[in-house]
N, C-alpha and C positions, 0 to 999 in steps of 0.2 A: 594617065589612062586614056586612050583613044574610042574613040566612039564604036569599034568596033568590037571590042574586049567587054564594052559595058553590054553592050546588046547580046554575047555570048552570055556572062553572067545573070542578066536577068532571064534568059532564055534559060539556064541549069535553073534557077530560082524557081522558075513558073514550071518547068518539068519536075524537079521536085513535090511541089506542091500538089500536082496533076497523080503523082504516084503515091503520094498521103491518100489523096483521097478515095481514087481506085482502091487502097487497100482497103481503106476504112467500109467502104461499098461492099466490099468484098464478101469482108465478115460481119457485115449488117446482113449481106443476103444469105448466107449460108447458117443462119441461126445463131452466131457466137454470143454468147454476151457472159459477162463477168458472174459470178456466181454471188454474188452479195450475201447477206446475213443472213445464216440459218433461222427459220425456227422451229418449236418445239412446242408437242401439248402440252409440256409443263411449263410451270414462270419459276420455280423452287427446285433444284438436283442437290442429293444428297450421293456422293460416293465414295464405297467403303471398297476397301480390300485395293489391291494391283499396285502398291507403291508410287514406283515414275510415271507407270502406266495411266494412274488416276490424275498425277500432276500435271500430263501434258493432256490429257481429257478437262480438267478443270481448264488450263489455259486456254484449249480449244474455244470453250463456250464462254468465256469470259470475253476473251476478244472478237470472238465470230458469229453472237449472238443476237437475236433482236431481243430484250428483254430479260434471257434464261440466266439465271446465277445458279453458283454453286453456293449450297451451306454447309454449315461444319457440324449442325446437329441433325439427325435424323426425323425430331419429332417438327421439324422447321419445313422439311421438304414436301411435295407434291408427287415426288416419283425418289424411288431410290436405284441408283445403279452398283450392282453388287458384283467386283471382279471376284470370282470365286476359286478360278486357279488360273497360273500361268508357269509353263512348264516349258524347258528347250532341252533338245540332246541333238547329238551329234555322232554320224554312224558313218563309216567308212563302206564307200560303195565303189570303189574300184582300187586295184592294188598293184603295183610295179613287176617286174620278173623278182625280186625279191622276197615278196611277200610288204611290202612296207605299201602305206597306203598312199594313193596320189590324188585323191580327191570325196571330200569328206559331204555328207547332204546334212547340212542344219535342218531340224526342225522347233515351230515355236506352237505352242497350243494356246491358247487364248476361252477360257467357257464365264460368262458370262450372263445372268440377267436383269433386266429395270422391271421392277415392281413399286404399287402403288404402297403408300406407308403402313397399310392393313397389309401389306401382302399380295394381295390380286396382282398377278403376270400380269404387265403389257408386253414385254418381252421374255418368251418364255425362256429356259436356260438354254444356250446357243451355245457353242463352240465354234472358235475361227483357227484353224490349223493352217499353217506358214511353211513356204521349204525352198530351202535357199542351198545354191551348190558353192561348197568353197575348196579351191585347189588347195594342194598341200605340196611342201616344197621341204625336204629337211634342213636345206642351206638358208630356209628365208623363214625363221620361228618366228620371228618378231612381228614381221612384215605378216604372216599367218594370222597370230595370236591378234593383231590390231584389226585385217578384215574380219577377222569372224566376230570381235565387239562391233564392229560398225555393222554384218548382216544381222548380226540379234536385236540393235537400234532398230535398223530399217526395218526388219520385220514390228518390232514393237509399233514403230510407227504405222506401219500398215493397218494394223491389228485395231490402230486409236482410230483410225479413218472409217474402217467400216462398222467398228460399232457407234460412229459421231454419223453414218449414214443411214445406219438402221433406227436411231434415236429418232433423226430428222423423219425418216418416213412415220412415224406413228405420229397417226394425223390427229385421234383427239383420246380421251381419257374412258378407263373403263367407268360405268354406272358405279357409284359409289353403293353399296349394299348398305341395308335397310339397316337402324339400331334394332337391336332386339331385346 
């Protein structure tokens, strides 16, 4: 290697490093930063109802929490979250010179609310409604049939994010009511 070849190479090395760090600056100045562990007014989540939906809601907060667990009994919890209905259809909104459909609009409904173990709303019942456009192709069922399982996923998933953002926003707990 001649003395010329090394002082190119450390010259890309040190330019390299110059362009790490301008990035890094970058997104220090413009507000970026990593979003870290949720947390929540509760330490105890009880959730009932929504299937997969509550599975990937429990994993949510088991991996992404500072402190928050799910439990598996009600009278254990501190809030409960109660998926109340979760509903999809799919309605054809534009149709060929044949009449045959060539593009179908999913929809997914999501209602939902977290109350404390008496009952007291923290969040009252919400509904989150989803709508996703899926081509249709009569040559390609299969290929059809698989996007529209994967838009009802991705909606599902949606669905787990903003109520995992509406969870986060409630900052502290209602007044516990009086024994009577």
């Amino acid at each position: 290697m001649t003395s010329g070849q090394r002082g190119v190479g450390a010259a890309r090395r040190i330019f390299g490093w110059i362009a790490v760090l301008g990035c890094a600056l970058a997104l220090s100045a413009c507000g970026f930063q990593l979003r870290g562990a949720s947390e929540y007014a509760f330490h105890r989540l009880y959730i009932s109802g929504g299937g997969q939906m509550a599975t990937d809601i429990s994993r949510y907060i088991r991996y992404g929490s500072k402190g928050t667990v799910v439990v598996t009994e009600p009278k254990d919890a501190d809030a409960r979250l109660e998926i109340v209905n979760a509903t999809s259809s799919r309605t054809a909104v534009s149709l060929d010179a044949n009449g045959q459909a060539r593009e179908y609009e999913m929809r997914s409904t999501f209602t939902f609310q977290l109350v404390t173990p008496d009952g007291t709303p923290i969040i009252p019942l919400s509904t989150i409604r989803l709508t996703r456009n899926l081509p249709y192709s009569d040559s390609e069922t299969s290929a059809r049939d698989t996007e529209a399982a994967l838009l009802n996923r991705d909606m599902q998933k949606d669905a787990v994010d903003q109520i995992v953002r509406r969870m986060e926003a409630v900052k502290s707990m209602p007044a516990k009511k009086p024994e009577e």
